[in-house]
C-alpha positions in Angstrom: 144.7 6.5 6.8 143.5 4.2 4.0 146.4 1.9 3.6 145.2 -1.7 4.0 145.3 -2.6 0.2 148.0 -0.4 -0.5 151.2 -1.7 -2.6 154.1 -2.7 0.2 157.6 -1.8 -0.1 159.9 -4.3 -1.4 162.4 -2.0 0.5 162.4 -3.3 3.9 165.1 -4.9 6.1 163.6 -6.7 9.3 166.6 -6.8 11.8 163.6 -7.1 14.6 165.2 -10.1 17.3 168.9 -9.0 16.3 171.4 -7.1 19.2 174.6 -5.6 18.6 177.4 -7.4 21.0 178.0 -5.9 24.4 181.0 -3.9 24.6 181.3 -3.5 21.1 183.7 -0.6 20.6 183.4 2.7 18.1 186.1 4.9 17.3 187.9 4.0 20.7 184.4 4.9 22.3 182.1 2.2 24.1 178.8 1.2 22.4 177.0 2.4 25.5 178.9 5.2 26.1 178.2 7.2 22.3 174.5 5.7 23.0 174.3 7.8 25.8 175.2 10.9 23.7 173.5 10.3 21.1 169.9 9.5 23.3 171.2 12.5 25.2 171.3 14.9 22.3 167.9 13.4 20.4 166.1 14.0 23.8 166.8 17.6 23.2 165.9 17.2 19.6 169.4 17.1 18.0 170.2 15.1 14.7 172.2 11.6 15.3 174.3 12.5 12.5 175.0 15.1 13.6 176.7 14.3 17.1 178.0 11.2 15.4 180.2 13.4 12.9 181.9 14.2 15.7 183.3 11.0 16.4 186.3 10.0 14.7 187.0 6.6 12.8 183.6 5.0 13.4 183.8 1.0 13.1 180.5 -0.9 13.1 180.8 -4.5 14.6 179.0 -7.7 13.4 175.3 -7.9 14.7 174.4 -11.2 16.5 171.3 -13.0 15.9 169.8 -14.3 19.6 168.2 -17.0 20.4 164.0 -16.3 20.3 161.3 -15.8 17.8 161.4 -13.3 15.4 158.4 -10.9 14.5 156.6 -12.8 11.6 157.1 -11.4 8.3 153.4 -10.3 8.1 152.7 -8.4 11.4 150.1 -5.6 10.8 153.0 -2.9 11.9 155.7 -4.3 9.7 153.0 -3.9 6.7 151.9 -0.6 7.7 155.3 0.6 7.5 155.7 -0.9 4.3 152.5 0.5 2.6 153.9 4.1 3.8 157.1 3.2 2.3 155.6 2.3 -0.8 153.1 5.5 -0.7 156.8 7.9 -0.6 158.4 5.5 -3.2 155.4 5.8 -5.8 155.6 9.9 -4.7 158.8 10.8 -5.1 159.1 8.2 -8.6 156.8 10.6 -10.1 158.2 13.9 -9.0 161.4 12.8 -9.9 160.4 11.8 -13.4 159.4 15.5 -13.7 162.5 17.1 -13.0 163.9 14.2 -15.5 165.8 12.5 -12.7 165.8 8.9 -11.2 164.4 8.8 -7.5 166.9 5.8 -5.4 164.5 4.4 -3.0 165.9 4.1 0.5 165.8 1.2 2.6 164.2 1.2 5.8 165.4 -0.9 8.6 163.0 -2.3 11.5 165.0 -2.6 14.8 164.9 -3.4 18.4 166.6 -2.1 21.0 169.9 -1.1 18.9 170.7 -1.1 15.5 174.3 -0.5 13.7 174.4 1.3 10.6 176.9 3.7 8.5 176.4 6.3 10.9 177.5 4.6 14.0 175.6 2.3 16.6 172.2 3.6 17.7 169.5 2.7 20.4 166.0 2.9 20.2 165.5 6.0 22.7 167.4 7.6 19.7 164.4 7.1 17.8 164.1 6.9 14.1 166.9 8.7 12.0 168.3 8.9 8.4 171.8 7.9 7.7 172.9 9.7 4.2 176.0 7.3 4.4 173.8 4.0 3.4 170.5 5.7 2.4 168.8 3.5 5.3 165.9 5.0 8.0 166.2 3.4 11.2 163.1 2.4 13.1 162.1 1.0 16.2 158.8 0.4 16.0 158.4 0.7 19.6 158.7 4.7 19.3 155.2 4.9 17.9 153.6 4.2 21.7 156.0 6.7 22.7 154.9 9.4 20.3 151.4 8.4 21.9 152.4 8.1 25.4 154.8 10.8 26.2 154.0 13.5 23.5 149.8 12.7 22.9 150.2 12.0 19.5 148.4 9.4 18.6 147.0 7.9 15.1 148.4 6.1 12.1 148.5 9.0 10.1 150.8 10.5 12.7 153.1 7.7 12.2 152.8 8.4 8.4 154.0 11.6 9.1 157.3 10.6 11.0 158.6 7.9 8.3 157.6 10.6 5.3 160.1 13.0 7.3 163.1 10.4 7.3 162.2 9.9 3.8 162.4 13.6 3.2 165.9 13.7 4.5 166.4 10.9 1.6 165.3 13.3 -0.8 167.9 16.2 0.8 170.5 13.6 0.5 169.5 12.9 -3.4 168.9 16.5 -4.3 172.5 17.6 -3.1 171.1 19.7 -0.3 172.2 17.8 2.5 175.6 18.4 1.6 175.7 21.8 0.6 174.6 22.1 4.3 177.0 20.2 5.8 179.6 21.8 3.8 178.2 25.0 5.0 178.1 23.9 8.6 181.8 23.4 8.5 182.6 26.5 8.4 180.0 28.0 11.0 179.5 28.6 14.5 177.6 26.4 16.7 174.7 28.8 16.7 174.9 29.2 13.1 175.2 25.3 12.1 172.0 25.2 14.6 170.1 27.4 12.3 170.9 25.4 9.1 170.0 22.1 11.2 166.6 23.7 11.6 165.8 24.7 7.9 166.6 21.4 7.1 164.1 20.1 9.3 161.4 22.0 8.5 162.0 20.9 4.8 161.8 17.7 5.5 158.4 18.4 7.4 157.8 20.3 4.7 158.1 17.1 2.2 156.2 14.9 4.5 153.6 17.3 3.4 154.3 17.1 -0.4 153.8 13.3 0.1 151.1 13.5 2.0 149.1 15.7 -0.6 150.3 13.8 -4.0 149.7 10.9 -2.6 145.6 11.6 -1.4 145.8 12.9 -5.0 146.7 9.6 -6.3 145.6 7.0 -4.3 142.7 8.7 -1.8 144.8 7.5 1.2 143.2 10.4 3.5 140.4 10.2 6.1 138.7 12.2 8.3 141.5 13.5 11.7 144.4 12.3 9.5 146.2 15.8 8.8 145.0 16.5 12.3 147.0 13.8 13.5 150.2 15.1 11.5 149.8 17.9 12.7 149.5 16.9 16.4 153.0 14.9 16.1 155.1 17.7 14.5 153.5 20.2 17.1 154.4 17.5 19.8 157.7 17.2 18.8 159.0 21.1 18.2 162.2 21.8 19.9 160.3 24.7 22.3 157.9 22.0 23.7 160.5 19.1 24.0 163.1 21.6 26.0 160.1 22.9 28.1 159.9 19.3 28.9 163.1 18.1 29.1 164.7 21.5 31.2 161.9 23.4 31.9 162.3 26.7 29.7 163.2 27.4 25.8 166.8 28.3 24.5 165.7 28.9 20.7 169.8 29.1 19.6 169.8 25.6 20.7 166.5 24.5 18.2 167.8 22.2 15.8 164.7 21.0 14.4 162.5 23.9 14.7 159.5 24.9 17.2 156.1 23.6 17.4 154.8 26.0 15.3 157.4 25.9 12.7 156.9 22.4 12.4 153.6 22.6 11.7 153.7 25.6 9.4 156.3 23.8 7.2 154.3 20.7 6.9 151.0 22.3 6.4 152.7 24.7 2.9 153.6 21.5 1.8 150.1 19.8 2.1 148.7 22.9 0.6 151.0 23.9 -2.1 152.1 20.0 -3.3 155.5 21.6 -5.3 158.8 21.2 -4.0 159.3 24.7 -5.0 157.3 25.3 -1.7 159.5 23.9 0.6 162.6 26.6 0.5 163.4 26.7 3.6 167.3 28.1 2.6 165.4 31.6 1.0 162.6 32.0 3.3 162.4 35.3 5.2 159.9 33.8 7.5 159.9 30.6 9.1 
């Protein structure tokens, strides 16, 4: 990916070298204990927000700054991250200017180890996630070597991919889908609320791919493997090849995100098509 001279996002929020307190407390349930269910359930490929809705009166504690140097302010992965940010803020401007809207930029929050935020406490096995409560993506720049490591995606433009997805879920959350959904889930059994979970997913994949062709439209930032490398890491990380992992066969009721093939399906009409109009997951007979 051609990002070296790209613009950076302004729209970053470095909490690298910060821990929340041990023992802090959520909703009468231990930090470690809702980290456990919350790694527990991303392992399987299951939404954070979604198994933190189920935990009443969440109270976020004050963060503690420890003692130790911080990450400079110019590492090359902090201004990576912020040249992708900037590449999904200058996208999404535009295409909301179309449909005569204003486009909120999110803020994305660098972490290690844990991070609080609107949704509850996190850790970084959680790995990144949207929270539509303080339009914030959560990242722990540390999951990039395990996307590499333990799923064989490797590449920038496979991290590219991952923070455009979190930004897609922004874009849900500003459209009005996102709660639509999650009115709709409400009122649904599990099996049902599962199905919803995946069409969003794959229309956030399916974003990432609207990004990823407006902005090689734009601003050229394309080379040679790059959609490969998407491609690879929403493969990598279908529900079907994470539960083959994980427990050794495939319930597909339980897919929340969608399988391999899905995943890459959904990303790939966006890349094509470049419309929003291309990513209706909520009508499609087929996905």
């Amino acid at each position: 990916m051609r990002w070296r001279d790209g613009r950076q996002s302004d729209n970053i929020e470095d909490r690298r070298g910060m821990s929340i307190p041990r023992g802090a407390k959520i909703g009468g349930v231990g930090g470690l204990g809702l980290l456990a269910i919350v790694v527990i359930g991303m392992f399987l490929g299951i939404d954070p927000t979604v198994l933190l809705q189920g935990v009443p009166d969440i109270q976020t504690p004050s963060v503690s700054v420890q003692p130790g140097d911080r990450p400079a302010l110019n590492d090359d992965q902090r201004q990576f991250v912020a040249v992708v940010l900037g590449e999904t803020e200058d996208v999404w401007h535009e295409a909301f200017q179309k449909m005569g809207r204003t486009y909120q930029t999110p803020t994305l929050v660098l972490f290690s180890g844990a991070v609080e935020s609107a949704c509850g406490i996190a850790g970084s096995a959680v790995g990144p996630f949207y929270c539509p409560s303080d339009h914030k993506i959560y990242l722990d720049l540390s999951f990039f070597e395990d996307l590499q490591a333990r799923f064989g995606a490797s590449g920038d433009f496979a991290q590219a991919y991952v923070i455009a997805h979190e930004v897609g879920h922004h874009v849900q959350t500003l459209l009005g889908i996102s709660r639509k959904v999650n009115e709709l889930q409400r009122r649904v059994s599990p099996s049902e609320k599962n199905k919803l979970s995946v069409r969003m997913e794959l229309q956030a994949d399916c974003f990432a791919g609207v990004w990823a062709r407006q902005a090689d439209e734009s601003r050229q930032i394309l080379e040679a493997g790059d959609i490969e490398e998407a491609l690879n890491a929403a493969s990598a990380i279908g529900d079907d090849r994470i539960q083959r992992r994980t427990q050794g066969y495939v319930v597909p009721d339980a897919f929340t995100h969608g399988s391999a093939a899905q995943r890459v399906r959904w990303f790939k009409l966006g890349l094509e098509l470049g419309n929003l109009e291309a990513c209706d997951t909520f009508n499609a007979d087929r996905l």
